[in-house]
N, C-alpha and C positions, 0 to 999 in steps of 0.2 A: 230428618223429621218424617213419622210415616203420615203423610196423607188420611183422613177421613172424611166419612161421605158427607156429605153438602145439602142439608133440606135448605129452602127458603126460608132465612132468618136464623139460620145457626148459625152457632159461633165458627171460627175456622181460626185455623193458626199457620203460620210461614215461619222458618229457619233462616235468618237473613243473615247474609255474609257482609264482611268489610268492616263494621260497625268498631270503632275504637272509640268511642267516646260520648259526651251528650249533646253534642253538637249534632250528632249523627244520627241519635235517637230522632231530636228534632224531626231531620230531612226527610226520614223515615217513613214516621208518622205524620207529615206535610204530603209525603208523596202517595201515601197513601187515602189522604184524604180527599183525596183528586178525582178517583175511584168511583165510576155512579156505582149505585147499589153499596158500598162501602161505606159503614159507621161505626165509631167508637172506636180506632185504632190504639192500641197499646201496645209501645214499644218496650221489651226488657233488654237492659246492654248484658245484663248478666249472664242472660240464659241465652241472648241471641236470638229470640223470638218475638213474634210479632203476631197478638191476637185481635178479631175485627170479627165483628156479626158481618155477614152476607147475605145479600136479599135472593141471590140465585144463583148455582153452580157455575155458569160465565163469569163471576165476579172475580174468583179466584185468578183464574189465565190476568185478565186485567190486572190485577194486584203482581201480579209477577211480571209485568210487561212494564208496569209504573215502576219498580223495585230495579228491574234491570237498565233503565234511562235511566234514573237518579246517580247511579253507580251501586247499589245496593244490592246485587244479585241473591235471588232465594236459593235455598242448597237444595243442591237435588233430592227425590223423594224415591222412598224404594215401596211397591205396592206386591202385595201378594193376593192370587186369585184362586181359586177355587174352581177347575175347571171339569166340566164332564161333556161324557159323549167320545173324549180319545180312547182308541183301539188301537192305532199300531204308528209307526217313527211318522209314517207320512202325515197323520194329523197335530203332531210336537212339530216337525217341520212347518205346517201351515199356520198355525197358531202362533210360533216364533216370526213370521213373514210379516204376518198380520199386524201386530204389534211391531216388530221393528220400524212398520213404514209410518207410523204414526208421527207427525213433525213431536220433538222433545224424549222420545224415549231412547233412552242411550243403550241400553240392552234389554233382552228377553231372554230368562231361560226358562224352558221347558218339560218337567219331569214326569212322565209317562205313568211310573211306577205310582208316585204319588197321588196325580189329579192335579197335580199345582203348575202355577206362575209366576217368577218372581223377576218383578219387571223395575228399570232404574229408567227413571224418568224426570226431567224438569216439573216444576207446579202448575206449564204451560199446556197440560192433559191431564184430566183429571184420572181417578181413580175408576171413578163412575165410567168415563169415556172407554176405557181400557177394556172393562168390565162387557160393557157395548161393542165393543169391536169383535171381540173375542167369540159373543154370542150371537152375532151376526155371521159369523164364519160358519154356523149349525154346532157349536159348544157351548152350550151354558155355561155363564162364570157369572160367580159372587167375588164380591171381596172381602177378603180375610182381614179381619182387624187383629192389631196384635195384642191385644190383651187380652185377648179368645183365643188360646192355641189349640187348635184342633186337628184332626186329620179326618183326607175322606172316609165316608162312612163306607166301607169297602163289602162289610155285612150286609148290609143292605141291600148293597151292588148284588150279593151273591143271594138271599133273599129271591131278588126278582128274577133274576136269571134261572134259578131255579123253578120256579114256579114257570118260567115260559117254555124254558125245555121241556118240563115234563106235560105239559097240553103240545107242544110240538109234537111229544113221543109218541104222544095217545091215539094222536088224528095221523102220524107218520106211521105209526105201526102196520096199521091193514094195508095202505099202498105198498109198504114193502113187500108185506107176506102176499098180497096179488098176483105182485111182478117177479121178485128175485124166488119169492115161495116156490111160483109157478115155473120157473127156469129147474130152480134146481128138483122138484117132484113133479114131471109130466100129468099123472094123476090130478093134482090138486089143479093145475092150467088147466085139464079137460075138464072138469069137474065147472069151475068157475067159468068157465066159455059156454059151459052145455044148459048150464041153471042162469046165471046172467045174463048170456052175450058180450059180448067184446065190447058195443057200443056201449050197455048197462054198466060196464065194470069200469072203462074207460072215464063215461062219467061222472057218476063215483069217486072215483081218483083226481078229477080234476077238480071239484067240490071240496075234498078232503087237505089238496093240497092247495090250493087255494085260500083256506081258511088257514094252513100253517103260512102262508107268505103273506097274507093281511094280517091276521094275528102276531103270536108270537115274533116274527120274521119281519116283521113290518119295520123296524130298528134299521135295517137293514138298508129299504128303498127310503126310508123316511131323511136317511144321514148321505148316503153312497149317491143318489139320482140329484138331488143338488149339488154335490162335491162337483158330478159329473159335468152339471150344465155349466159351472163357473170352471171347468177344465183343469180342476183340481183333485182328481180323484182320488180315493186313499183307500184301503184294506174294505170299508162296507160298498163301494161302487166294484171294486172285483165280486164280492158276495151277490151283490144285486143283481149285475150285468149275469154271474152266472148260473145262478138260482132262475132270473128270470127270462134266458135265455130257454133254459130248459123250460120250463112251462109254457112260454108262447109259441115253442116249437110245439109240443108234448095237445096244445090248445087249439092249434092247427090242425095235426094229424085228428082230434077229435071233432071237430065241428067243421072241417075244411077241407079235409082230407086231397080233393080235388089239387089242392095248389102245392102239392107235393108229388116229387117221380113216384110211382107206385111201387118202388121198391123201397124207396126213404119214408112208407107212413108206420112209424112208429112212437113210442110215447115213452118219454124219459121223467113221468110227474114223479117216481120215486127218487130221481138224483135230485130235481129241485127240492123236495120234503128233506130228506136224508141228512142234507146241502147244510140247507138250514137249523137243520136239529142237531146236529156232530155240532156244528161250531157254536151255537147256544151251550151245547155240553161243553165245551172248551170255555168257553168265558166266561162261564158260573166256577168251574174249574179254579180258571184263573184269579179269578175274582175273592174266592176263599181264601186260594192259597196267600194272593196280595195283602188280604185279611190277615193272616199270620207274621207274614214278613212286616209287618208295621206294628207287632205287637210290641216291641221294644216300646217304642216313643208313646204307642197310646198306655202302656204301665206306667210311663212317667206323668205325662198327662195327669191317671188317676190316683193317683199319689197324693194330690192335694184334696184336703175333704172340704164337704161341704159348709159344715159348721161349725164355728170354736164356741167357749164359752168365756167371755167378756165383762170385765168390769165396767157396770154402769149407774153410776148413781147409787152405789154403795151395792148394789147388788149385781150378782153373777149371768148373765144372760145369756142363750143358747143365738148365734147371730150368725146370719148368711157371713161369710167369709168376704165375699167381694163387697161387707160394709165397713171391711175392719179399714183402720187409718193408722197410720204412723203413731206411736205412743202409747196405742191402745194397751192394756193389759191384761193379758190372755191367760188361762188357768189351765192346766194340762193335766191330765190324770192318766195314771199308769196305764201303759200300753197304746195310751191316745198314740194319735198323727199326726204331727206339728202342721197347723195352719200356714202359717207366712213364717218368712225370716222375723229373726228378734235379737234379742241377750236375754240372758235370762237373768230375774231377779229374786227371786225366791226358789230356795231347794237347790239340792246336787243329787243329782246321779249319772246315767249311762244312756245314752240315746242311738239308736241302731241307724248309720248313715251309710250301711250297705248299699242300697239301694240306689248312691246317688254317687259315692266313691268306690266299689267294689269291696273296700275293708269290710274282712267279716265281722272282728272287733268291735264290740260297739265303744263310742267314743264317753269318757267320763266327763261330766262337764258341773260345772259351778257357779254361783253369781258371777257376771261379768263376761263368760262367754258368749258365744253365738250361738244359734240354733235357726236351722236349716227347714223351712219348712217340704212338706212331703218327709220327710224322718219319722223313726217312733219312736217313744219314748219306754224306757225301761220300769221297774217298780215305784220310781219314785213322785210324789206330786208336786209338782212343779208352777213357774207363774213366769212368763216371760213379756217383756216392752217390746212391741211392733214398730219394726226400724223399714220393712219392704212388704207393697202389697203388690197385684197382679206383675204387669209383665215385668217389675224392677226386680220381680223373687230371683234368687238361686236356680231355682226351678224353672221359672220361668222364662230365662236366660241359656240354660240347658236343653232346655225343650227349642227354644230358637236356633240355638247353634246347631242342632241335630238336624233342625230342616234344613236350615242355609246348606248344611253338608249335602243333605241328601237329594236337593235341588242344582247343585254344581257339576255341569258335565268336564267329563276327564278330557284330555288331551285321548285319548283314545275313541272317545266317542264322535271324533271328528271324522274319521274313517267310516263311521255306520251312516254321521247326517249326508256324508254325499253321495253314497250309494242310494240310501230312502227316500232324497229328493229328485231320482229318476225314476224310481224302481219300479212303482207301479205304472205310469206311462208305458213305458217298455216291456210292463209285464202283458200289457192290455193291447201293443204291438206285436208278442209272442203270438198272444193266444188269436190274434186275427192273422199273421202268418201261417198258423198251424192250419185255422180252419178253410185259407188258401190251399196251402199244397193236400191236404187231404183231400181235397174237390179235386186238382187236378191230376193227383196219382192214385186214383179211386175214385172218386166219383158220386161218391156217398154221401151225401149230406148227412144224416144221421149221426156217422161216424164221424164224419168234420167237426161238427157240432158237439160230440160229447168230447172231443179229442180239447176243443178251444176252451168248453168249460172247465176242465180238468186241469188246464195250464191258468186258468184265472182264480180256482181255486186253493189250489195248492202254492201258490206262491204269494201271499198275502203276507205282508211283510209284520207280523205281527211280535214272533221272539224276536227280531232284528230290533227291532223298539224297545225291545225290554230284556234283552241282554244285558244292558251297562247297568241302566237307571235302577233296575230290582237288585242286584247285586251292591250298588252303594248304600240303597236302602234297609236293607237287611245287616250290608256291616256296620254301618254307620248307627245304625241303633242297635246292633248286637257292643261295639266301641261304647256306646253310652251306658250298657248293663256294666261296664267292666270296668267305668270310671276315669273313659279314654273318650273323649271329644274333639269331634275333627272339625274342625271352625270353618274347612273350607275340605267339600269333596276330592278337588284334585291332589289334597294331601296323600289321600291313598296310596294314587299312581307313584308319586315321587319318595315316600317312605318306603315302598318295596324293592327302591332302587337305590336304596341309602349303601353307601361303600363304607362311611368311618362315622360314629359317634361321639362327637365332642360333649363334653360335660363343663359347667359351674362347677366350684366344687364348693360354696358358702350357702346353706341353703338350699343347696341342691343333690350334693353329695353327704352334705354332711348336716345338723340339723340346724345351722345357722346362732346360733347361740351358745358360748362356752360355759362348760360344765366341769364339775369336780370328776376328773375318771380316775386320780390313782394317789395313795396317800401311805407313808412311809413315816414312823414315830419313831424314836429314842428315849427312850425311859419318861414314857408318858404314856398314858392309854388314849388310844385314836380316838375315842366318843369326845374325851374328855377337851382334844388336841381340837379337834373341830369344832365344838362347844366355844372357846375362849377365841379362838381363830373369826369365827361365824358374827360373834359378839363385837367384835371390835369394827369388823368388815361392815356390820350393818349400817353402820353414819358413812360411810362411801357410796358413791355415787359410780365408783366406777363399775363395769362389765364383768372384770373377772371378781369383785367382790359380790355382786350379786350373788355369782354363780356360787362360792364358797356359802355365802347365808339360805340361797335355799336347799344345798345339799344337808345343811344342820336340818329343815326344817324339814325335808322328808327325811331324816331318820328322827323325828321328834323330839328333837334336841329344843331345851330353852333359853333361851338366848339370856345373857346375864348383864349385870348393871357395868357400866361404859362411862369411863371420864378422862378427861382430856386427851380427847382423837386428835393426832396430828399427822398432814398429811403430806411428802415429802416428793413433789412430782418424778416419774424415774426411778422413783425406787423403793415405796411402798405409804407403811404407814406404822404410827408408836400409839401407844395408846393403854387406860389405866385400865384393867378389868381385873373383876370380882382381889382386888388386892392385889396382883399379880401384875408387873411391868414387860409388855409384849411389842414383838416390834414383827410386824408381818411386810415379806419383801423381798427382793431379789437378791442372791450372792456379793453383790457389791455394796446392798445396803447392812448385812451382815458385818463386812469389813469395815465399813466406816464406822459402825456401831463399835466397835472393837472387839465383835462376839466370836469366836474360836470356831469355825465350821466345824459342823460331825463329818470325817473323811465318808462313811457309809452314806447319810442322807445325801451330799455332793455327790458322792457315785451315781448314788439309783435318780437323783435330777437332770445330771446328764444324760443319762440314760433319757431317760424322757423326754429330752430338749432333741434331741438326734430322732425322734418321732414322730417329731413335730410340734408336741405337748412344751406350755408355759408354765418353767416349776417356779415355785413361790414357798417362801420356806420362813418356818416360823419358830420367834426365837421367846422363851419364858422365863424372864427374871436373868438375861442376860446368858441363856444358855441355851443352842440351838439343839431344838428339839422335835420339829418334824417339818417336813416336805412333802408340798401339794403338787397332783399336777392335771392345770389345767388346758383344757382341749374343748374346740368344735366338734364334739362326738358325730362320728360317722354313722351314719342312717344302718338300722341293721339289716335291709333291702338292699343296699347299695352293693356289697359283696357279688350276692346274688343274680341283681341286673347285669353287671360285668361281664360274670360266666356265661351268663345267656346270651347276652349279644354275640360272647365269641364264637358259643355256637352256633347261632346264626353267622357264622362268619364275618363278621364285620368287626373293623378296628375300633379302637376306641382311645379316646385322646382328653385330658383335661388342663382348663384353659381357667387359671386363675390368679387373680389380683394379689397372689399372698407371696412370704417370702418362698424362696426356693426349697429350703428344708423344710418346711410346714406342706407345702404342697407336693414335694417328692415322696416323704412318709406315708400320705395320704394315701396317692398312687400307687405307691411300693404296696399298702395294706388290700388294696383294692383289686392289684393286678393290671392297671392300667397302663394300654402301650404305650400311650409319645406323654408326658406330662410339662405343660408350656407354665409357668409360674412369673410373677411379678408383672403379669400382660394387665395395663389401665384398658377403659372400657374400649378406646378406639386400636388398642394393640390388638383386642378380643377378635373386632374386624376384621382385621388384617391377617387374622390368624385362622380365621375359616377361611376366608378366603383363598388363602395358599394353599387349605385342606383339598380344592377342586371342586370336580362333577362328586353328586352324590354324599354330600355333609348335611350330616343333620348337630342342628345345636340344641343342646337342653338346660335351661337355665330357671331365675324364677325371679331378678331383681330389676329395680330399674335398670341399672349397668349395661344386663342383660340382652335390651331391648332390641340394639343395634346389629347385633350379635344374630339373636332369635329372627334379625328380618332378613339378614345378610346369608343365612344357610341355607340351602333350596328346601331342606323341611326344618322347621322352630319349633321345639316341645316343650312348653312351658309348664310349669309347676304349679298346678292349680292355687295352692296355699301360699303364691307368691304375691307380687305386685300386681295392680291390674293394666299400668304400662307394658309389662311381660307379656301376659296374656294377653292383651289386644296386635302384639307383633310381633305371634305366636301362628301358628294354623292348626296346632296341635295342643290341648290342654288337658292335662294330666287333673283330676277333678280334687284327687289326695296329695298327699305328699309323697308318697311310693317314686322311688325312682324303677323299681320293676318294671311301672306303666311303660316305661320305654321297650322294652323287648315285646310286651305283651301287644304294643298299637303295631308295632313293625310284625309281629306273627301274624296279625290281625290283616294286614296290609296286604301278606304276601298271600292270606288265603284270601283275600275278597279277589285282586288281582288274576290269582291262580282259577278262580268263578269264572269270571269274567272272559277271560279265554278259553275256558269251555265252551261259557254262553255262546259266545261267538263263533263258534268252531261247529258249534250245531248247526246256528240259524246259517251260517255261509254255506254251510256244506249238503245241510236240506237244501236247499233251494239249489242249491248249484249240481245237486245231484238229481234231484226227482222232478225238477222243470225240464230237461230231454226227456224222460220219462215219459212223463206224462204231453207231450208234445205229441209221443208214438218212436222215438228213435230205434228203441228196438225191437219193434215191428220188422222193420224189415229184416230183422236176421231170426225172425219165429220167437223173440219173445213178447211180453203183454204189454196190452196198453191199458194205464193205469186211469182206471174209474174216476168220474168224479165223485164219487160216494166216500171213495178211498183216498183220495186228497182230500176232501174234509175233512176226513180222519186224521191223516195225515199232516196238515196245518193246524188242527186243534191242539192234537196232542204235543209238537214243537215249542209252546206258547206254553202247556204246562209244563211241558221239562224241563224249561230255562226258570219258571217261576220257584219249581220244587228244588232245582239244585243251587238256586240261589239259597233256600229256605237251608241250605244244609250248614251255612256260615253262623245261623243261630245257635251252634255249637263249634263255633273258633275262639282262639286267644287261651 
């Protein structure tokens, strides 16, 4: 149940466990009546819910404290928040601390890239509360309802950051050209000492740089100097401490001069400006680029439009969408955008669900099918019954799994949170290390000072934070363009370490339904053969007759008048058509019949039976005259998937309930390595399991289910059961079995990101923190600026963000 917020006298609702009967209801709604501020309780056994008006957000905690005495425990509740103000791993860290210690909440995870929270919690903390915690840390958080999918507005983000850099740059400008102007043209330093004064320019410069650290910069002490005081400091208290180190040095030497050696009175206000303005340019930067990386999921987002047109009271109405309801009947006109899910009831054509299954094909479709809202529609006008609105759509459920994915840290990102939960501490011990021994092997203060800023600067652990979390987000909705859905992020990890692919092969390999694929006559014409065949087949109920009457009916055959069907378990069926006495059946019901097999059509049946194919042969007026052969037609993707997997080097194994020849053919057609046949659903188990480390299973039925939980990765067939799919991590959105090579390529590039990401941020900081400390000073080389660490850690934070950006073209 997701939790929502609580005015005084709104309605609330609880998920209550244990409930098997109306006795239970009773206790329920007794225990809850108990409740102060608690009125009107209504129990459902059906739904497992339990609705009540509340007079104040406290009411709830009570209701789940009444609920868990009675024996009626509430199910735990998962909330998503909307978080801002994170800049780098140490504030996901704090944020995650923050909320874990809340009494009821069972985890927190934390995603950087996104803005989000996705917190699991008993009903005994509210939503609200969560929200409150979070933003008492110095992060504003909303709570996300989930019938509003949205993401942070990251435009925005980039918007404002833009606009601060550039009045940073404006008022930073002339301090630089003063100072560095004046270093590198002697001229222009006399010039400006001769017409100013040193006191005048100074200043000036303090003035200038001043109004960039209240202004713009002000983000900075506003976030970083309370981090500081609650001794939890993160990426804006290194900025603060060394921006405004610099300046109160820089503030001294200009109005105090006196309480400085007189050889240390110098003014660093262009590193504090510089400081501040480079990493404003990095995080508008970043901030665009995070813009891009989320363009997947907010495409799908916009996918659903605003308005349908609706039957109402005999007339057609143009209606906000979030009013449609269940039943409703929607009118669609060419090229429209499907609204919500439906069937359609009126009209046939072609609806383009590219967009949501990667199939370029658009899908034909006629009374009685589905339709997907977000889809378009083709030339034709259309009318369909509304079966799903908000968060219960297709859509809307896609759009969910996409964030759950891209809110899940990997088994790899464990390695970065325990380095980020020291990092800064120890980086803010470097930098007062440094500005020790430079006092005591020099003597400088000046030089101590810009040596400590430099190591405060440059090491702000901002790509370490968004190494993993930008890379899941960009595959994981680059996976959604592609019609590959990763239910849970650490799929990734464990797909790209996949060693053997087992398959289903009902359904999965093949299209789950038997069909006419191969047909052999004897002095009869084949139209004619399937025509009388098709006809008789129609008053059976069984599977493989179906499949005979609708192959009549897509070659436009008419089906003819049928009397006395009789139906003979085992061995077929007799029956009177159009005159003509017909007996449609197996070889043995031939022989009982007393009818003379054609040696030729018994050839080419066996032939077919050795394939896998079920021949069925059929005899007119006592004289066998032609042989059908029926078959599970194999997906024309499935071939294809095979090849690619091998080339991915990985084995490939199928694992099914059918006889041994029906599933050896299959294989044989396929290419497939080890093929397991006649396995029931708990063999299936047993049979991954012995596959070891690195099995993935791909299936699509209930069967499946055990199977899809039991493999370290489950890839389930979107077009299957929703038991598959739910104990699945992986969901295929079409029926493509392709999707499986194309999530495992997908897998091994996010992966292959990812350990670049990483490879950067370890290796900046592991390299350019002695650096900038001063180590190779003493062998005559430089000590690196703090103007140049800004630069330096601004730019590290984009290039993890852009080369994530580069998986928007993988799979």
């Amino acid at each position: 149940m997701k939790h929502q917020e609580i005015a005084p006298g709104r309605e609330a609702e609880l998920t209550v466990t244990g409930m098997s009967c109306a006795s239970c209801v009773g206790r329920v709604e007794k225990a809850l009546a108990t409740v102060p501020g608690l009125r009107d309780p209504q129990v459902n056994l059906a739904t497992g819910r339990a609705h009540f008006h509340a007079s104040a957000p406290e009411v709830l905690p009570a209701a789940v404290a009444a609920l868990e005495k009675a024996g009626y425990p509430a199910q735990p509740q998962e909330t998503r928040l909307m978080v801002e103000g994170m800049t780098c791993a140490s504030c996901v860290g704090r944020v995650e601390k923050a909320l874990a210690a809340l009494p009821g909440v069972t985890g927190a995870q934390v995603n950087l890239a996104t803005g989000t929270a996705h917190i699991h919690h008993s009903a005994a903390v509210t939503a609200e509360a969560l929200a409150q915690t979070v933003t008492a840390k110095g992060y504003p958080a909303q709570i996300q309802h989930d019938s509003a999918p949205h993401m942070h507005d990251h435009g925005s983000d980039a918007a404002r950051l833009k606009r601060n850099f550039l009045i940073a740059l404006a008022l930073t400008l002339p301090v630089f050209v003063a100072e560095m102007g004046g270093h590198a043209l002697p001229a222009l330093h006399h010039w400006l000492h001769g017409t100013l004064g040193r006191q005048t320019l100074w200043v000036l410069e303090f003035i200038l740089t001043t109004a960039v650290l209240a202004g713009p910069g002000r983000i900075f002490f506003r976030v970083g100097i309370p981090a500081l005081i609650r001794r939890a400091p993160e990426m804006n208290s290194l900025v603060a401490l060394g921006a405004g180190a610099a300046w109160a040095y820089s503030t001294v030497a200009t109005f105090a001069p006196g309480l400085l050696p007189a050889d240390s009175v110098h003014v660093y206000y262009e590193a504090a400006a510089v400081i501040v303005t480079l990493i404003l340019l990095g995080r508008w930067l970043e901030a665009r680029a995070k813009g891009q990386a989320g363009d997947a999921i907010r495409r799908l987002i916009e996918l659903a439009p605003k308005t349908a047109r609706v039957e109402r009271g005999g007339q057609i109405l143009d209606t906000p969408v979030e009013a449609l309801r269940p039943g409703d009947i929607v009118h669609l006109a060419p090229g429209e955008r499907v609204a919500v899910d439906g069937i359609l009831t009126e009209g046939a054509g072609a609806i383009d669900e590219s967009m949501l299954t990667g199939e370029p094909v658009p899908a034909p479709k006629s009374p009685g099918d589905p339709v997907t809202g977000g889809t378009v529609n083709g030339s034709a006008a259309l009318a369909y019954r509304v079966t799903a609105t908000g968060a219960d759509t297709v859509l809307a459920r896609i759009i969910r799994l996409v964030e759950d994915a891209q809110a899940t840290k990997l088994p790899v990102q464990a390695l970065v949170d325990r380095i980020t939960a020291v990092f800064v501490p120890v980086v803010i011990g470097l930098a007062l290390l440094t500005f020790a021994l430079w006092i005591v092997f020099t003597g400088a203060v000046g030089q101590a000072m810009v040596a400590a800023i430099a190591v405060l600067i440059i090491a702000c652990p901002c790509a370490m934070g968004l190494a993993v979390p930008v890379s899941i987000m960009v595959g994981t909705g680059r996976g959604a363009e592609l019609g590959v859905l990763f239910r849970r992020g650490d799929a990734l990890q464990r797909l790209a370490e996949a060693r053997i692919v087992g398959f289903d092969k009902t359904g999965t390999l093949t299209k789950g339904a038997p069909a006419l694929t191969e047909m052999a006559t004897d002095g009869i014409d084949r139209s004619a053969a399937l025509q009388l065949a098709a006809s008789a087949e129609a008053r059976s109920e069984h599977p493989l007759a179906a499949a005979i009457t609708a192959a009549a009916r897509d070659q436009g055959l008419e089906l003819l008048p049928v009397r006395t069907v009789q139906a003979a378990i085992g061995r077929g069926l007799s029956a009177e058509v159009a005159g003509h006495t017909l007996l449609i059946g197996n070889a043995t019901a031939l022989t009982e019949a007393g009818i003379a097999p054609a040696p030729g059509l018994i050839a080419q049946a066996e032939s077919w039976a050795r394939n896998g194919a079920t021949p069925v042969h059929l005899a007119v007026d006592g004289r066998h005259v032609a042989a059908m052969a029926l078959a599970d037609p194999i997906r024309p993707e499935a071939a294809q998937a095979v090849t690619e997997l091998h080339e991915l080097g990985l084995q490939t194994a199928m694992i099914s309930g059918d006889v041994q020849p029906t599933a050896e053919a299959v294989g044989r057609q396929l290419g497939i390595d080890r093929v397991l046949a006649g396995v029931l659903p708990e063999g299936k188990l047993a049979a991954i399991r012995d596959m070891g480390a690195g099995t993935v299973f791909v299936g699509d039925g209930i069967n499946d289910a055990p199977a899809l939980a039991a493999a370290e990765t489950g890839i389930a067939i979107g077009t299957g059961t929703d038991v598959a799919i739910e104990s699945a991590e992986v969901v295929l959105v079409g029926g493509d079995p392709q999707g499986v090579p194309r999530a495992i390529r997908l897998s091994h590039a996010v992966m292959r990101n990812i350990r670049q990401n990483l490879f950067w941020a370890f290796a900046y900081n592991t390299a350019l923190i002695p650096v900038a400390m001063g180590a190779l000073v003493p062998f005559g080389g430089p000590q690196l600026s703090p103007m140049l660490g800004a630069g330096a850690m601004a730019l590290s934070s984009v290039f993890v963000v852009s080369n994530a950006l580069r998986l928007r073209r993988a799979g």
